[in-house]
C-alpha positions as CSV (number, residue, x, y, z in Angstrom):
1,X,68.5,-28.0,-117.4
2,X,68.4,-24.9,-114.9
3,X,71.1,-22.4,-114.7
4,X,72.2,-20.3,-111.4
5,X,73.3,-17.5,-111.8
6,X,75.5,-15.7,-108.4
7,X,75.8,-11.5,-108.3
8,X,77.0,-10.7,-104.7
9,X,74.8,-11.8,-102.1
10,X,71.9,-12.4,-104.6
11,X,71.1,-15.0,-106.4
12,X,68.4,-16.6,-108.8
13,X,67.3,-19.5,-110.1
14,X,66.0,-20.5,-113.5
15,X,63.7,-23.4,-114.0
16,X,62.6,-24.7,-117.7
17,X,59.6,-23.5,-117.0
18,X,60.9,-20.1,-116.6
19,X,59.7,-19.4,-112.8
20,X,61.9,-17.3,-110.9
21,X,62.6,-18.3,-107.3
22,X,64.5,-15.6,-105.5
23,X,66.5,-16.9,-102.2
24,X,65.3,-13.7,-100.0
25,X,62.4,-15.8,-99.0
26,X,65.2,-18.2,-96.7
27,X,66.3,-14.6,-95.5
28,X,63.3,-13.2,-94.4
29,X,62.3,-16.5,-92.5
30,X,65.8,-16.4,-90.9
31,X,64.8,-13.0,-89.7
32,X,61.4,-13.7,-88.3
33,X,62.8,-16.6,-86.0
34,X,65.2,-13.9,-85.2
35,X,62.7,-11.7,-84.1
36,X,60.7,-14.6,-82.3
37,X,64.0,-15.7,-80.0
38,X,64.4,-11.6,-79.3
39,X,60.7,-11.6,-78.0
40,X,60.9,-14.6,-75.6
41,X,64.1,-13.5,-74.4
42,X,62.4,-10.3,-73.7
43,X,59.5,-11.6,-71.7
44,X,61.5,-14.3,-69.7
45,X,63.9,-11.1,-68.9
46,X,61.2,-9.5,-67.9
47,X,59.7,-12.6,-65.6
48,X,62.4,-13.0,-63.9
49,X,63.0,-9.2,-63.0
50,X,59.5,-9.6,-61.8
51,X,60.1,-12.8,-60.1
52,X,63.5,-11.1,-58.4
53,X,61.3,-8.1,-57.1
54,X,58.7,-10.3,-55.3
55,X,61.6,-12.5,-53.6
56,X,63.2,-9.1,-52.8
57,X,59.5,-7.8,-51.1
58,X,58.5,-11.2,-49.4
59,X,62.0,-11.6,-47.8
60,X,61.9,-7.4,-46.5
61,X,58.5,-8.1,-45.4
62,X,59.1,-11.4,-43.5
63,X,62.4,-9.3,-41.9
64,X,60.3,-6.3,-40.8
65,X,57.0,-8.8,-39.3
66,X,59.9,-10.6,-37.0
67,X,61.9,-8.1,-36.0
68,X,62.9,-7.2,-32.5
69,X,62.8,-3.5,-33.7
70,X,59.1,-3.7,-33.8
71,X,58.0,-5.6,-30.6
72,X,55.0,-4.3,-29.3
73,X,55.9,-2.8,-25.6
74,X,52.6,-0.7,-25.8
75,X,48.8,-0.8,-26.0
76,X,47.1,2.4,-25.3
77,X,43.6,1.4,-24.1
78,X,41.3,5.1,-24.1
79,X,37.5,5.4,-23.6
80,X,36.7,2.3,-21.8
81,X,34.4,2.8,-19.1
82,X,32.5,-0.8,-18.6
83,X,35.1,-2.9,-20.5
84,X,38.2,-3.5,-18.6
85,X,41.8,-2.8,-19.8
86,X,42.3,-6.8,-20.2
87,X,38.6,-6.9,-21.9
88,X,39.7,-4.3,-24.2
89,X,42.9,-6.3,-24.9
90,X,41.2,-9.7,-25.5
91,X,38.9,-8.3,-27.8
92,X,41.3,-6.8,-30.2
93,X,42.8,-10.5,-30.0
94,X,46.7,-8.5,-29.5
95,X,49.1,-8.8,-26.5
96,X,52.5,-7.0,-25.3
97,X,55.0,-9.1,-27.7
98,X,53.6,-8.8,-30.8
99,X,55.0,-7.6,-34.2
100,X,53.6,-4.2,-34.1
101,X,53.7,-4.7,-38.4
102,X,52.8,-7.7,-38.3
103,X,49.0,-6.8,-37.4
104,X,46.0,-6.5,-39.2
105,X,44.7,-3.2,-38.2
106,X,41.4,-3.9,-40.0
107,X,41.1,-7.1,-38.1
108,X,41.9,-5.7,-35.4
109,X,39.0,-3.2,-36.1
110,X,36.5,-6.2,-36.6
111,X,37.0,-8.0,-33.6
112,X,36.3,-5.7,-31.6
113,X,33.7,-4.5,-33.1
114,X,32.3,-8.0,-32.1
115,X,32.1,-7.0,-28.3
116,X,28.1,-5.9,-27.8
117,X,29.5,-2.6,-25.6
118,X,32.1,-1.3,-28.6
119,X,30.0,1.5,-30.6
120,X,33.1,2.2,-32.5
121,X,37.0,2.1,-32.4
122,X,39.8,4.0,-34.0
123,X,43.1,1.6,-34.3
124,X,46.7,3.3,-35.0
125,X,50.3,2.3,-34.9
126,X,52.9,4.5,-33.8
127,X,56.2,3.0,-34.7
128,X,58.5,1.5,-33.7
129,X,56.4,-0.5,-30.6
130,X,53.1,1.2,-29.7
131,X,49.4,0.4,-30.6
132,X,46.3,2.5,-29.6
133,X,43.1,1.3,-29.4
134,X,40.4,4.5,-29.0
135,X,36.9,3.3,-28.6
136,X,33.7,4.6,-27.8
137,X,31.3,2.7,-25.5
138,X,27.5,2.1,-25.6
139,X,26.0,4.1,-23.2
140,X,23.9,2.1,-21.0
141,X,20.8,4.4,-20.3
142,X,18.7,1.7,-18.2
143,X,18.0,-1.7,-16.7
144,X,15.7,-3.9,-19.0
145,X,14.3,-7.6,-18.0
146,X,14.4,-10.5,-20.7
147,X,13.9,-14.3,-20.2
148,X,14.4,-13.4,-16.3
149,X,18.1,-11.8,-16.8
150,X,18.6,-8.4,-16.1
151,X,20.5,-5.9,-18.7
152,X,21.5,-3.1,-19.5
153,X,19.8,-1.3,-22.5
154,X,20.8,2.1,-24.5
155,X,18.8,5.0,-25.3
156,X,16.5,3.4,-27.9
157,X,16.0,0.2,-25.2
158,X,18.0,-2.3,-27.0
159,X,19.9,-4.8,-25.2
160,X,23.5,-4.4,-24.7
161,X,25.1,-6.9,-22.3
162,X,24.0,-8.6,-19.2
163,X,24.4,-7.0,-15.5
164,X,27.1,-8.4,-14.3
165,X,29.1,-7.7,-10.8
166,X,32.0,-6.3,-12.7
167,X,31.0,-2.5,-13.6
168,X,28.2,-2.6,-11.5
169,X,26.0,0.6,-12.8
170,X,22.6,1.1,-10.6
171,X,20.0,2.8,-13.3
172,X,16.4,2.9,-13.9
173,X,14.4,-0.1,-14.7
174,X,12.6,0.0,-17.8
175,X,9.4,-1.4,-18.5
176,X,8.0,-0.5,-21.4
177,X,5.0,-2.7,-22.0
178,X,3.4,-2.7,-25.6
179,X,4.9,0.8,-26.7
180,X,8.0,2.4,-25.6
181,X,7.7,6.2,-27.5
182,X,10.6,8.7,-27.6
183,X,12.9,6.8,-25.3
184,X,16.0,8.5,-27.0
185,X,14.1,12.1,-26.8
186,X,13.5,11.6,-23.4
187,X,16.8,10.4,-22.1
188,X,18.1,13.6,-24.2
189,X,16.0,15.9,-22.4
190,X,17.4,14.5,-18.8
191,X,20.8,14.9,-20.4
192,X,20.0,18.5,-21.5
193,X,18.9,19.1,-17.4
194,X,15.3,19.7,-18.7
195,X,13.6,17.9,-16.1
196,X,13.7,18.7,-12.7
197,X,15.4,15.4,-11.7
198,X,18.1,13.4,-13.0
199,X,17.8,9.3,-14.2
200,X,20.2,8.4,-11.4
201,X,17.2,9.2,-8.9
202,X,14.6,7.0,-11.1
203,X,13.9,3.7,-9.7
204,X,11.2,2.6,-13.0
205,X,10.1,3.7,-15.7
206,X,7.1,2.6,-17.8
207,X,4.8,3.7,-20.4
208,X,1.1,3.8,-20.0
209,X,-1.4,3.2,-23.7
210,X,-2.6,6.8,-23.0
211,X,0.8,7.8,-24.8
212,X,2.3,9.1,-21.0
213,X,5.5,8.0,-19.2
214,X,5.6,7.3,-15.6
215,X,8.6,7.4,-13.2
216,X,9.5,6.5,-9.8
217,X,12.0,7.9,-7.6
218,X,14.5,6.6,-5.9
219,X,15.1,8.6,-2.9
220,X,11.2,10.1,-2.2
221,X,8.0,8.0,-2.1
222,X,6.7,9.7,-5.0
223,X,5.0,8.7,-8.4
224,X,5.2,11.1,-11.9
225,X,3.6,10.8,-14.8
226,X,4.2,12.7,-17.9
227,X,2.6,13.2,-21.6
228,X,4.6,12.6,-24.4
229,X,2.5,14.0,-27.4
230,X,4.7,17.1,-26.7
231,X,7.2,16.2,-24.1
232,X,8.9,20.0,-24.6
233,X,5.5,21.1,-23.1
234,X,5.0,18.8,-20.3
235,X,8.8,19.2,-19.5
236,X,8.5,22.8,-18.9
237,X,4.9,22.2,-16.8
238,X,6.7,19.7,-15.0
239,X,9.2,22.3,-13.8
240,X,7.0,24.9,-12.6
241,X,5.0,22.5,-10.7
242,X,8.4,21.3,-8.8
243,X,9.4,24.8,-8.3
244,X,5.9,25.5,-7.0
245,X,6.0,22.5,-4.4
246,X,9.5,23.4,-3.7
247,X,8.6,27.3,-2.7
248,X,6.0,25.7,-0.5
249,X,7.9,23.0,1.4
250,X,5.4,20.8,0.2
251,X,7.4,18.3,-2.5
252,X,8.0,15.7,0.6
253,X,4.6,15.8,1.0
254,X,3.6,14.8,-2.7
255,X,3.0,11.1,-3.4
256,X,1.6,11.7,-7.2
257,X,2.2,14.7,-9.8
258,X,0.8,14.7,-13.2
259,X,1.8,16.9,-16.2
260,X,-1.3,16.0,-18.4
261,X,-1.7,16.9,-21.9
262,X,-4.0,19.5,-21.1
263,X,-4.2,19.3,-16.9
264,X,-1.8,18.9,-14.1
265,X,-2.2,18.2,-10.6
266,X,-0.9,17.0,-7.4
267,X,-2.0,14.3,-5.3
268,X,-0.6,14.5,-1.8
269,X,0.2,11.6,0.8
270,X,-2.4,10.6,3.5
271,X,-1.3,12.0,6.9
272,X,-0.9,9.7,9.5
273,X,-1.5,9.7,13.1
């Protein structure tokens, strides 16, 4: 027969066998599902603040992407020169009416990154209705021939768009055969005023295997060819023969100057009559 034996809130229990089985085990359980229910109170407390704050974000964000506040009433278009206001605008895929915060200025970015004359483009907002879109162009340095279209082509002689009509630009045609070397050099050195003429007044240019370039000009029946081992060189014997023919009234007269690698001469037109 067991005995229990009660002292305040303690108690004990005696078996015949003599164990002891002490009742602060039932308390200390009682306290750990205590505990437990404190914990996942604590965390779904803490969901549903977190919950409350993305409801509270995704409403103010859908209020500020359709309000009238932020309409877009202007789109800065700056450095265009071949692309059109309108081209501009289609590219960027935006229009007057727009939520000015509801744009993706990155996207914005890519798409026109898309359009072959874009070499780069800087996209802002200024609040509360503006948008500017600052690009820079390619510069189109020369006419090229491919697959019987004509195009324009930069400084290194890649292809940038077809010619079109629509910012018609008359410059030289290129024709570069096997090897085309220094194109970018050279079209530095005419923008430097190096050579005696400008690229404007070049009707074609090509490049010979002998590692020389030969223009023709526009406005004078007259053919010159050029080394371009060292195009500094034959630059600067260029201009003194053009100075030289120039002192002497005789540049009309020339049909063919050569700045060689280690010569230059003139060949002169055939008089007639």
């Amino acid at each position: 027969m067991s005995v229990a034996i009660s002292r305040y809130k303690k108690s004990r229990v005696y078996s015949p066998g003599g164990n002891v089985r002490s009742g602060r085990r039932k308390s200390s359980g009682f306290r750990d599902i205590l505990s437990l229910v404190g914990l996942v109170f604590k965390i779904s407390a803490a969901l549903v603040v977190v919950v409350g704050f993305s409801i509270i974000i995704l409403l103010g964000y859908r209020e500020v992407t359709t309000s009238s506040y932020l309409t877009l009433e202007k789109i800065e278009v700056s450095g265009n020169e071949q692309l059109t206001y309108k081209d501009v605008l289609d590219a960027a895929g935006v229009d007057l009416g727009d939520n000015l915060a509801g744009l993706n200025i990155s996207d914005i970015r890519s798409r026109m990154m898309k359009d072959p004359w874009v070499n780069s483009v800087i996209v802002t907002r200024e609040f509360p209705d503006k948008l500017c879109l600052n690009l820079t162009e390619r510069q189109a340095c020369f006419w090229i021939k491919k697959d019987s279209r004509l195009y324009y082509a930069d400084k290194n002689g890649e292809i940038i768009a077809p010619v079109k009509t629509q910012g018609f630009v008359s410059l030289p045609f290129l024709s570069p055969g096997e090897d085309a070397p220094g194109l970018s050099r050279m079209v530095k050195s005419f923008q430097r005023g190096d050579m005696p003429f400008s690229l404007q007044q070049i009707a074609w240019i090509g490049f010979t295997p002998a590692n020389s370039v030969v223009f023709e000009l526009r406005s004078r029946d007259l053919r010159v060819e050029m080394n371009t081992d060292n195009w500094n060189l034959s630059a600067s014997r260029l201009g003194r023969i053009w100075d030289d023919l120039q002192a002497r009234s005789e540049l009309d007269g020339a049909g063919y100057v050569c700045a060689g690698k280690d010569i230059a001469w003139v060949e002169f037109k055939k008089r007639t009559g």
